[in-house]
C-alpha positions, 0 to 999 in steps of 0.5 A: 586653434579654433575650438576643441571641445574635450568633455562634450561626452559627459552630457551624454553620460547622463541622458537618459532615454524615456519609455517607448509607450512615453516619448513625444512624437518624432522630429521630421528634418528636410534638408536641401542645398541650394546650388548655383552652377553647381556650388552650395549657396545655402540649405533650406530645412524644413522641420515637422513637428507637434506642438504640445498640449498647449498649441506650442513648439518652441525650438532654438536656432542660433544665428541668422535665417535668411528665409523663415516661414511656418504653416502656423503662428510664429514668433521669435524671441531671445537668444534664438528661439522660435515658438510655433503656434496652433492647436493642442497637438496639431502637426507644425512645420517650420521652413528657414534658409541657412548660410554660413561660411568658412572662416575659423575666426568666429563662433564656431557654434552658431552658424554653419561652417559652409564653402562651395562643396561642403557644409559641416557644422553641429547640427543645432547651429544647421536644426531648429532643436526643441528648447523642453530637453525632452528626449525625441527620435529625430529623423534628417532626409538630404533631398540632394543632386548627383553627387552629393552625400548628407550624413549625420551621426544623430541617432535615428533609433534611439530618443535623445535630448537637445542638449546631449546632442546639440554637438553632434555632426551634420555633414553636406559635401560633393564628391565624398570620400568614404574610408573604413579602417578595422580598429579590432574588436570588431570596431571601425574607424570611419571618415568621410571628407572632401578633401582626402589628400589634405585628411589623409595625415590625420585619418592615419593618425587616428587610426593608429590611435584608436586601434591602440586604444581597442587593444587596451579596451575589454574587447566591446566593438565601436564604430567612430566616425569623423567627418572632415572638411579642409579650409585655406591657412588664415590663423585659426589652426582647425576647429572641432566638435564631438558629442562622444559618438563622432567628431566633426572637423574643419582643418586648414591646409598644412597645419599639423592634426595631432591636436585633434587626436587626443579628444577622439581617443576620449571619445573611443575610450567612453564607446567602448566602456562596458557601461555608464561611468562610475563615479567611485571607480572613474578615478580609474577607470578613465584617469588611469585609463587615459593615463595608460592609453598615453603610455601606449601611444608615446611607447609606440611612437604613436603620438609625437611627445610635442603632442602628449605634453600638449594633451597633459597641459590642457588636463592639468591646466583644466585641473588646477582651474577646476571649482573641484580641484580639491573635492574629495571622492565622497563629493564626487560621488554624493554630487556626480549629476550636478555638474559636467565639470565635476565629472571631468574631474575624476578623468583629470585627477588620475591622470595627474595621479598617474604620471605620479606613480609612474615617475616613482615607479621608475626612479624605484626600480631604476627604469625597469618598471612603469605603470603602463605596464601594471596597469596592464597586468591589472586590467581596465575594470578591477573589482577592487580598483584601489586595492588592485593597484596598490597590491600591483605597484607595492609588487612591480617595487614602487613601495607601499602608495596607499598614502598617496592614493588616500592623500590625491584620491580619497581627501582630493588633496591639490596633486602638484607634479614634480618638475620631472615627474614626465621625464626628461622631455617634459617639463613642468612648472608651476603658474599662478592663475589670475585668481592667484590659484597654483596651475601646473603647465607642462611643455615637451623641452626636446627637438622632435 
């Protein structure tokens, strides 16, 4: 697999957009492909801009430009940056020629991913994005022929900075098809590919997926969309990106989607969240909350459990090689802002904490009772989420776990799984890392 980014959401968390009356001018993007009978060669971008008090826009574009001009001054530097250059808060234009191609066997974040009737790529490998971090409004106009169709999910109404957004999706492609599916709640799955046959698995997949996800939300309508292109089989599996509000993908033929599922289910969850996370609560909030979206998904025989023994590998693989594995809560609380993978924490750690009391829950009460379903009863957002639970679990015959809970969630104590603990098939072991650090991995052990 290419590359599947899980937390990208998280810079998104903490972007915060600045005043009306205090925001720079708009970032003014043109793209037009460049056809040969018909196939997409190249794009050429034109980005208008101002410079600053001091005559400068210093932007970054990574990987090659076949063509690079501007009406000012220009100069390159490292590790992709270009600065434009002219009078204090003149007007700068930018014109470059980009081409990438369609192997998974490369970066996939440097240039775009492009065939004959497509381009899909994050939209900083295809836009020259400020380097300041400023929020801007960014505004993309698709100059394109008959039947083509250019689409992005960089928001148009909303200021937003190059880092929260540098792994959203810019999407060029002939012949598109469009599908819309209710999610319920008000909300939609929306997918657009070039390829409907070769998409359809996942589009149905997903869907199923998110409206699962919906019915265990608060009811807050979203919209998801996914925009999806299909390469020839060479090895590399898919490789996807997303930035919380939308994912981009590039599948090989004949190759099984579900591993890009659980990254979008994250992703419908923070949507429809009522408002930004709490970092006292998120132990809940998203680690049990996840937990109980993969009960529902694996109850319903929505997901394969090949896929969900995936899904908990990656999370206890993430937490066991975590600098914050054994942070406790009054960490993640007093340093929430100062790093992305101290907030991936909270999300990893309840999960784990989950598949813990359900394995008690069940051998308590012989199978009769689980978490999903106390965790259902207590709803996504208690007042009192620590309190809520142990009352509920203490209620469904799993005992008292305030021991636990202050154990794994208040100390952070490291949270290693039985062997069991995710039932009979799926197996858990225990493995030492290169730094000698126990990592717990987790694999499905029964015939699909």
């Amino acid at each position: 697999m290419a590359h599947v980014p899980r937390n990208l959401a998280l810079a998104t968390l903490l972007a915060v957009p600045m005043a009306r009356a205090a925001e720079p001018p708009t970032l003014h993007y043109t793209v037009t492909p460049v056809l040969a009978q018909g196939d997409l060669q190249a794009v050429d971008v034109e980005l208008v801009g101002e410079a600053g008090a001091d005559g400068k826009l210093d932007v970054v574009l990574p990987g090659t430009q076949l063509a690079l001009s501007s009406d000012g001054s220009l100069s390159a530097g490292e590790h992709g940056h270009l600065v434009l250059a002219g009078a204090p808060n003149a007007r700068l234009t930018l014109r470059y020629r980009r081409r990438g191609n369609d192997s998974l066997q490369r970066e996939w974040d440097t240039d775009p991913y492009m065939a004959a009737g497509w381009l899909l790529a994050p939209c900083s490998a295809l836009l020259a994005m400020p380097a300041d971090d400023i929020a801007r409004r960014v505004e993309v106009t698709w100059k394109l022929p008959a039947r083509w169709r250019g689409l992005t999910n960089l928001p148009a109404s909303t200021p937003t900075t190059t880092s929260a957004q540098s792994h959203s999706v810019c999407f060029l492609g002939r012949d598109v098809t469009e599908k819309v599916i209710p999610l319920g709640h008000g909300g939609h799955l929306r997918t657009y590919t070039t390829d409907p046959r070769e998409a359809a698995p996942l589009v149905d997949l997903a869907a199923r997926a998110l409206t699962i996800v919906a019915a265990d939300s608060d009811g807050r309508p979203a919209d998801y969309p996914v925009f999806i292109t299909s390469v020839d089989r060479e090895g590399g599996g898919l490789s996807s990106w997303s930035q919380g509000a939308g994912m981009g993908m590039v599948l090989e033929r004949g190759v099984s989607p579900g591993g890009a599922v659980s990254p979008m289910i994250t992703d419908y969850r923070r949507l429809l969240a009522p408002g930004p996370v709490d970092p006292a609560t998120a132990w809940y909030t998203e680690g049990l909350g996840s937990y109980q979206v993969v009960s529902d998904l694996l109850g319903s025989h929505t997901l394969d459990r090949d896929i969900v023994a995936a899904w908990f590998d990656q999370v206890s693989g993430q937490y066991g090689s975590s600098a914050f594995r054994r942070a406790p809560q009054s960490q993640v609380a007093a340093e929430w802002s100062s790093s992305p993978d101290l907030q991936a924490l909270p999300m990893q750690r309840g999960m784990l904490f989950g598949a813990l009391l359900d394995a008690r829950l069940r051998e308590a009460t012989r199978g009769t009772a689980t978490l999903g379903d106390v965790l259902r009863k207590i709803g996504p957002h208690p007042a009192d989420p620590a309190g809520a639970l142990i009352a509920a679990v203490r209620a469904a015959g799993g005992g008292d776990i305030t021991p636990l809970y202050e154990k794994y969630i208040v100390r952070g104590d490291l949270l290693l799984l039985p062997a069991d603990a995710l039932g009979a098939c799926m197996a858990v072991r225990t493995d030492a890392d290169g730094y000698g650090w126990q990592v717990q991995r987790v694999s499905a052990t029964c015939q699909p």
